[in-house]
LOMI-125541 format. One record per residue (C-alpha): x, y negated, z; residue in three letters. Coordinates in steps of 0.25 Angstrom, whole numbers, padded with zeros to 4 digits, always signed. Layout:
# LOMI-125541
XYZala;...
***
This chain:
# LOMI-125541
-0121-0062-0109unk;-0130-0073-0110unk;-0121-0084-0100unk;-0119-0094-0109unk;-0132-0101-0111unk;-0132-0116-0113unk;-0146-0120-0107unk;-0153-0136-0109unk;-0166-0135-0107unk;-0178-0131-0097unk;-0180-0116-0096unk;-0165-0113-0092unk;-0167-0099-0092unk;-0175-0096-0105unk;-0162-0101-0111unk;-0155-0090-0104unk;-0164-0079-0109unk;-0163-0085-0123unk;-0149-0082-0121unk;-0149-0069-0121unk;-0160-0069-0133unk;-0149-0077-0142unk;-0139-0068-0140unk;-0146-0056-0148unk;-0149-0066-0160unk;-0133-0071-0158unk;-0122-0064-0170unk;-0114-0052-0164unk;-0109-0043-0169unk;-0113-0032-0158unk;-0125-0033-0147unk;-0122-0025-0133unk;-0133-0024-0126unk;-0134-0017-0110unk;-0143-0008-0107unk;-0144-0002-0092unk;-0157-0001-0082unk;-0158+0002-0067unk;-0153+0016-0069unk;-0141+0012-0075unk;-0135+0006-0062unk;-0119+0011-0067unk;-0121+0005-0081unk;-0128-0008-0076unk;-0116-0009-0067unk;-0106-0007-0078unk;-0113-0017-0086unk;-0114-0027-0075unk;-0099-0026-0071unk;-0095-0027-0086unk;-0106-0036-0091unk;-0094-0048-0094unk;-0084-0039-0098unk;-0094-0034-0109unk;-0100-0048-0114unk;-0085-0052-0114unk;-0081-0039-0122unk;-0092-0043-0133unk;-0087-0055-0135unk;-0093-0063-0146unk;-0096-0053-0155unk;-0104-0045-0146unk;-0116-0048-0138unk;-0119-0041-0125unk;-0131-0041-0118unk;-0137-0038-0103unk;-0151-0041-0099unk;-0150-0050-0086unk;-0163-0058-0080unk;-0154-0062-0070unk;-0141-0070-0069unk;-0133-0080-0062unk;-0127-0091-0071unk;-0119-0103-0070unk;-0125-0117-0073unk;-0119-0130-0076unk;-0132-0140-0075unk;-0132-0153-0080unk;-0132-0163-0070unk;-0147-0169-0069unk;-0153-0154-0069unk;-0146-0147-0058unk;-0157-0153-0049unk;-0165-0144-0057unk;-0158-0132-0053unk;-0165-0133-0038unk;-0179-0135-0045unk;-0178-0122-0052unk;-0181-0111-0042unk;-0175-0100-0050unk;-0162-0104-0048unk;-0153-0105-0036unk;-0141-0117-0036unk;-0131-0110-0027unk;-0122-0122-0026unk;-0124-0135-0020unk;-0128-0147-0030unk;-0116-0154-0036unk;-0112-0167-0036unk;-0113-0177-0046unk;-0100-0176-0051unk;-0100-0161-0051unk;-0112-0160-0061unk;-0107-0147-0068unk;-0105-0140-0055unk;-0111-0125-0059unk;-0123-0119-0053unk;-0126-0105-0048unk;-0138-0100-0053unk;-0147-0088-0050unk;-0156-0085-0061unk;-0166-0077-0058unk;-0174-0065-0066unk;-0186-0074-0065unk;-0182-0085-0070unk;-0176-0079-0082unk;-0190-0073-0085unk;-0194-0086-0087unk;-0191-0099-0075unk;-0189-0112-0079unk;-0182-0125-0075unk;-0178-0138-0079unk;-0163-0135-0081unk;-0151-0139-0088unk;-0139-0130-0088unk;-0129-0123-0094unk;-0127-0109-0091unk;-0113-0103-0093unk;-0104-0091-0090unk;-0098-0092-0076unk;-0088-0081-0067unk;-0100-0084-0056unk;-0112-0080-0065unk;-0115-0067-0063unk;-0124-0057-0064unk;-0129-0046-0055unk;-0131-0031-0057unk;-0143-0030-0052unk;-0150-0039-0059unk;-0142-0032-0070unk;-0149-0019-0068unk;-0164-0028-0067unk;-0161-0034-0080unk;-0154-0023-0089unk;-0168-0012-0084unk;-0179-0018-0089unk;-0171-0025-0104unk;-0162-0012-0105unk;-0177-0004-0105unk;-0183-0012-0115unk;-0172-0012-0124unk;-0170+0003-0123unk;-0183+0005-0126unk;-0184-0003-0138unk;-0172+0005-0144unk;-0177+0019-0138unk;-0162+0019-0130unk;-0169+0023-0116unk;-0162+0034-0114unk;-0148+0028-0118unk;-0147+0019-0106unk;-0138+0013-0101unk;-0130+0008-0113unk;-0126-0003-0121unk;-0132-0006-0133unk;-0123-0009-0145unk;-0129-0015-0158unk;-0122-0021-0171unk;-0133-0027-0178unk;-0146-0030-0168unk;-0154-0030-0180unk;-0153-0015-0181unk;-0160-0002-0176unk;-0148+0005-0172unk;-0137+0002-0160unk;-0127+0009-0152unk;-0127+0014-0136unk;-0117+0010-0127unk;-0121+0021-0115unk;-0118+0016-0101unk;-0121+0027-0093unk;-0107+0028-0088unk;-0101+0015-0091unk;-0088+0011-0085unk;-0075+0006-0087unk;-0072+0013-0101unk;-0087+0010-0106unk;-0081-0005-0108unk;-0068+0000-0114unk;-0075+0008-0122unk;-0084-0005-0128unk;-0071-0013-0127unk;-0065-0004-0138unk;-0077-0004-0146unk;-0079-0018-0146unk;-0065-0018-0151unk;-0065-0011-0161unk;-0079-0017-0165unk;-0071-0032-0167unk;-0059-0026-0174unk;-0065-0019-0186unk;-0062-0027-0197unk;-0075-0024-0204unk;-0081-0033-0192unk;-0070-0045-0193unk;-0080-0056-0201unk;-0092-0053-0194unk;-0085-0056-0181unk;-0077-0066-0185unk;-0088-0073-0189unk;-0096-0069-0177unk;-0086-0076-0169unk;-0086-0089-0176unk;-0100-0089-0175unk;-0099-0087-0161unk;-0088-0097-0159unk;-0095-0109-0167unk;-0111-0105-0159unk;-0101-0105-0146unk;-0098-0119-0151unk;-0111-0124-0153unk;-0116-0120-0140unk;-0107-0128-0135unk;-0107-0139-0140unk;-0122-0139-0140unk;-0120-0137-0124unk;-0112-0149-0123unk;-0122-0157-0131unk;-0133-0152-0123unk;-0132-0157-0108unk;-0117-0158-0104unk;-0113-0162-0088unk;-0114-0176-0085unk;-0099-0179-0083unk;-0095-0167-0097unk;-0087-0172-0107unk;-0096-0167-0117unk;-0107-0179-0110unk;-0105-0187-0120unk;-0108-0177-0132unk;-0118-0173-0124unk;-0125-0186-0125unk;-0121-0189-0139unk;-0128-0177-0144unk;-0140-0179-0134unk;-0142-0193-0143unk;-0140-0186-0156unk;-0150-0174-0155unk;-0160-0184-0147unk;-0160-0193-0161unk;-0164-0182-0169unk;-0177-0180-0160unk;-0179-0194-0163unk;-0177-0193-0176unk;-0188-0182-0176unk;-0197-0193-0172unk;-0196-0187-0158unk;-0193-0201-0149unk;-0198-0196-0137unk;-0190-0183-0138unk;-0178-0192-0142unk;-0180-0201-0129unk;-0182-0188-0121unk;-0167-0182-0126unk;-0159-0194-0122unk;-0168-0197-0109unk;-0162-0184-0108unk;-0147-0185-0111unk;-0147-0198-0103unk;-0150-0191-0090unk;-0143-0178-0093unk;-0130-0186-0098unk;-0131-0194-0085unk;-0133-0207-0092unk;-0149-0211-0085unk;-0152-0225-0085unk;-0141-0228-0096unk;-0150-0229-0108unk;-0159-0240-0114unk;-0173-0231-0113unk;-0179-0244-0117unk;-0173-0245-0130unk;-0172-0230-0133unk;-0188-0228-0131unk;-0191-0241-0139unk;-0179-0238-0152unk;-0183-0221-0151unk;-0197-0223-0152unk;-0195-0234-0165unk;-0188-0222-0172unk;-0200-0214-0169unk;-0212-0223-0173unk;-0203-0226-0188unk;-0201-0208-0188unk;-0215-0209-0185unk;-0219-0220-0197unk;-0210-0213-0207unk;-0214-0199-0204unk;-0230-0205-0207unk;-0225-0209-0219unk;-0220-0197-0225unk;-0234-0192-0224unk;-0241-0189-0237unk;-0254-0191-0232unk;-0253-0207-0228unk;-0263-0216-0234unk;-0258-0228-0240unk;-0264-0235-0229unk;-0257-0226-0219unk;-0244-0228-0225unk;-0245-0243-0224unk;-0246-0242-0213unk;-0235-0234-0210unk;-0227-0244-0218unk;-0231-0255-0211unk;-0227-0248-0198unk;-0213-0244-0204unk;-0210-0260-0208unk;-0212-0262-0193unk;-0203-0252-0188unk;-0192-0254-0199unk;-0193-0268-0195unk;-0193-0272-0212unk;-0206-0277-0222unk;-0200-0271-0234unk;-0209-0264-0243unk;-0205-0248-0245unk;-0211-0237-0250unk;-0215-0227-0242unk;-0206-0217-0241unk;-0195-0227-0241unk;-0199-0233-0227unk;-0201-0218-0223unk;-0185-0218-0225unk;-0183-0232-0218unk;-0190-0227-0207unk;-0179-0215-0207unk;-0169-0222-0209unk;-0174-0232-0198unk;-0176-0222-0188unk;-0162-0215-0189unk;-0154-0228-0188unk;-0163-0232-0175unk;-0161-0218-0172unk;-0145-0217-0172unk;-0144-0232-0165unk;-0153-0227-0152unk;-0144-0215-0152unk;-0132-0224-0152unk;-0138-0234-0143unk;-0138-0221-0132unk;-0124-0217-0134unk;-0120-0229-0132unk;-0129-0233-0120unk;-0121-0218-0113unk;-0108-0225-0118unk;-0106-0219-0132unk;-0100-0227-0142unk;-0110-0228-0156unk;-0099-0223-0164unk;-0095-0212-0155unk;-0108-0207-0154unk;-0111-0206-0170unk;-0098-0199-0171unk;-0098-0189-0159unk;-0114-0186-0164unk;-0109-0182-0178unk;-0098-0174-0171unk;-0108-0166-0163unk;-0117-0165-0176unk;-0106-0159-0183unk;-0101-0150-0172unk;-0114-0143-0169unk;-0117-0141-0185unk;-0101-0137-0187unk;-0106-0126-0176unk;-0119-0122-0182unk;-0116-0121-0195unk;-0104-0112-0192unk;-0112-0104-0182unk;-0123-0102-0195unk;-0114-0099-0204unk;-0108-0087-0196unk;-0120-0082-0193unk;-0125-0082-0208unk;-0110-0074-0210unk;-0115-0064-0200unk;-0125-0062-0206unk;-0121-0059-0218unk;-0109-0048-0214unk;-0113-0036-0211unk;-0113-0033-0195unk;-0100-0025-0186unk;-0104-0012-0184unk;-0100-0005-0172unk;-0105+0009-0173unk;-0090+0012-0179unk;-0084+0008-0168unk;-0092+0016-0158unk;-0091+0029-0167unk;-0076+0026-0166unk;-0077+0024-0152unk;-0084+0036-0149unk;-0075+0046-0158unk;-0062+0038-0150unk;-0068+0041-0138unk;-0075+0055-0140unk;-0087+0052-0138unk;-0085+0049-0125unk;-0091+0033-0126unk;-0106+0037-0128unk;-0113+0030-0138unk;-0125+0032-0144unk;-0131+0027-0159unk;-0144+0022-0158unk;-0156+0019-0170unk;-0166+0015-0162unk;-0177+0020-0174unk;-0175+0031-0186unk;-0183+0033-0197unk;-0196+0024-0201unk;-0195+0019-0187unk;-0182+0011-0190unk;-0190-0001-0196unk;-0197-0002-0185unk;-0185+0001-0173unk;-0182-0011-0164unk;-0169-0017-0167unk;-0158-0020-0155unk;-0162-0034-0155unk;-0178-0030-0155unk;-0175-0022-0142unk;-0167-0032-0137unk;-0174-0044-0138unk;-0186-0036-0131unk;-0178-0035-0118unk;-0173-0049-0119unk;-0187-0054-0118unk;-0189-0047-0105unk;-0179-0057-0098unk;-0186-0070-0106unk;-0194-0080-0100unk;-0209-0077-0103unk;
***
C-alpha cells in the first residue's frame, strides 16, 4: 500500500511515488491491481472501506495496488529538520512544535495532489503506517479515474470496469478480472478462499517459502539501513547511527572525495546533535592530506607520464609520505595507498572518539554493521536468483475451482490482451501499469 517508505533526502515526495514504482519490480508471487473511475461510486466505496483489510489479506506474497495522488501520512522528523516542515508550503503541521525532549513527537501531514506531481522541500523524515493516516474517498475516486483509464486502455478492459486485476507473472500478455460491479461482503470472502487455496497448493510451497525469506531478510535491511540512516537524537540506535555515518563518509574519502567526506560528517555532527564537538581544524587539514597522496598516486598510474612528470610526482610523494627512500614507481603508488587508508581509518577513529566512542568499539561495531548489511543483501540476492529460477504459482486453477464451487456465481473473466501476430507486440501488465504510474510522478 505504499506506507512504509523510508525517506533521507531533499525531494520527500519523489521518494514516495518511487514507492509505488518499486513495488511492480518487487518479487510476488501475485499482483492485484484496482480499477474503478467516477461511475463506479459502489465499487470505489467497497475498495475504500476494505482497502486494509485487502493489503492485509495479501500479505507478503501478494502485492496490491490503488492509484492515490493524495494521502495523509505520519512523520517522525528528525530533530534539526522539523523547522523545515513550516518552510514547505505544501504541507500543513496540525500539532504544535515539540519540545526538545520530545523530538520524536509525530507530525500530521497533509499531502497534497500537487505536490506529489512534483513539490520539493528540504526534509528529512520517515514515513510510516499509523491507525491516524488515512486516506479519503473522494480523493480515491480523483485518483483511481484518470490511472484505472490508462490502464484499461492499454489492455483493452474498458468495458470490464470496475474490477480487480489479477496477474501471476507481470511479464505476461494474459491476466484475470476480478468484476466489482456488485462488490460486497462475499466478494472478500470470495478472495479470502482464493488466496487460500492459492498458499496451500503444495506445488507453490518453495516459491513461497522462498518468497518470504526474501521478504523477511529485504524487511531487515531496510531497517537497519533506516537506523543507520538519521535516527532521533535521544534513539538507542544514535550511536550506530553515527558509527556508520563515519564509515560510509571514509569511503567517499577514500574515492578521492575530501570535500564529500567533510560534508557527510559536517552532516552527522549536526543531525546526531553533537555541533561544536569536532576538531574541524584537524579534520580539514588530515582529510585533505589523504586526498592530495589519492591524488599523487592516481597521477601515477598514468600511462602517459613523462619521465619528467613522474619525478615529479615522486618527489611530491616523498613529501607527503614524509620518507627519502628511492622506490619504483608503482611501489610509491602503493605507499600512497597504503598511506592513505591508515590516515584514513585514524581520522575516522579520531571522530568516534571525539562523540565519545571508544577506538576499539568503533572498529568492532563498524565490522558488525559491515557484516550485518551483506549477511542481508547477500541473502536477499540469493532468493531472488531462486525465484528466478522456479517456475511461477499459478493461479487460474484456483479461480476455475472457485467458479465450478461457486456455480458461476463469482464472475470472472480470462483476459489475453493480444491473439495472434499481435501478441509480440501486446503490452504486458507491468507496460500498462508503469504507464499509469507515471501519471502520479513528479515531471
Amino acid at each position: 500500500m505504499g506506507f512504509h517508505v523510508c525517506c533521507s533526502g531533499a525531494d520527500v515526495l519523489q521518494e514516495l511515488n518511487e514507492d509505488a514504482t518499486r513495488f511492480l519490480g518487487e518479487p510476488f508471487a501475485l499482483y492485484l491491481v484496482a480499477l474503478a473511475t467516477e461511475i463506479d461510486d459502489k465499487a470505489v466505496e467497497w475498495l475504500h472501506k476494505y482497502e486494509r483489510t485487502l493489503d492485509s489479506l495479501c500479505g507478503p506474497y501478494a502485492g496490491f495496488l490503488l492509484f492515490y495522488n493524495e494521502a495523509k501520512l505520519i512523520a517522525e522528523p528528525y530533530p534539526r529538520h522539523q523547522r523545515n516542515f513550516f518552510r514547505w508550503g505544501e504541507l500543513t503541521w496540525h500539532e504544535t512544535e515539540p519540545e526538545e525532549d520530545k523530538d520524536n513527537t509525530p507530525l500530521e501531514l497533509d499531502v497534497s495532489a500537487a505536490t506529489l506531481r512534483g513539490g520539493f522541500a528540504a526534509v528529512d523524515s520517515r514515513f510510516r503506517f499509523d491507525e491516524r493516516a488515512f486516506t479519503d474517498k473522494d480523493i480515491l475516486l480523483r485518483s483511481l479515474t484518470y490511472e484505472s483509464d490508462e490502464v484499461a486502455r492499454e489492455l483493452n478492459i474498458v468495458g470490464r470496469l470496475p474490477c480487480i486485476l489479477i496477474v501471476d507473472d507481470p511479464a505476461s500478455v494474459d491476466f484475470y478480472l476480478f468484476s466489482l460491479k456488485d462488490a460486497d461482503e462475499s466478494t472478500l470472502r470470495d478472495l479470502r478462499e482464493l488466496f487460500s487455496a492459492f498458499i496451500k497448493d503444495s506445488k507453490h510451497k518453495r516459491y513461497l517459502d522462498t518468497l518470504r525469506e526474501w521478504r523477511s531478510a529485504n524487511d531487515k535491511l531496510q531497517a537497519l539501513e533506516h537506523d543507520l540512516a538519521a535516527p532521533a537524537r535521544n534513539s538507542p540506535a544514535k550511536e550506530t547511527y553515527i558509527i556508520n555515518q563515519i564509515r560510509t563518509a571514509e569511503q567517499l574519502l577514500l574515492n578521492s572525495m575530501p570535500k564529500s567526506f567533510r560534508t557527510a560528517i559536517n552532516k552527522m555532527e549536526s543531525q546526531s546533535g553533537n555541533v561544536g564537538t569536532l576538531d574541524w581544524k584537524a579534520i580539514r587539514k588530515k582529510s585533505s592530506h589523504v586526498g592530495k597522496m589519492l591524488s599523487v598516486k592516481q597521477k601515477l598510474n598514468s600511462p602517459s607520464l613523462t619521465d619528467a612528470q613522474r619525478e615529479n610526482l615522486i618527489s611530491k610523494a616523498r613529501d607527503l609520505l614524509g620518507h627519502q627512500n628511492e622506490l619504483p614507481a608503482t611501489e610509491w603508488s602503493n605507499q600512497l595507498q597504503r598511506s592513505s587508508e591508515h590516515t584514513a581509518a585514524k581520522i575516522s577513529e579520531s571522530i568516534a572518539e571525539q562523540l565519545g566512542i571508544r577506538r576499539k568499539q568503533y572498529a568492532k561495531q563498524a565490522e558488525g554493521i559491515r557484516k550485518a548489511l551483506d549477511k542481508y543483501k547477500a541473502t536477499a540476492a540469493t532468493c531472488e536468483l531462486e525465484l528466478q529460477l522456479l517456475e511461477r504459482p499459478r493461479i487460474g486453477p484456483h479461480i476455475r475451482s472457485l467458479q465450478r464451487k461457486k456455480r458461476n456465481a463469482v464472475v470472472w473473466n480470462y483476459v489475453q490482451s493480444a491473439t495472434g501476430t499481435a501478441a509480440s507486440k501486446a503490452p504486458t501488465f507491468l507496460d500498462a501499469i508503469k504507464k499509469a504510474v507515471d501519471l502520479l510522478s513528479p515531471s
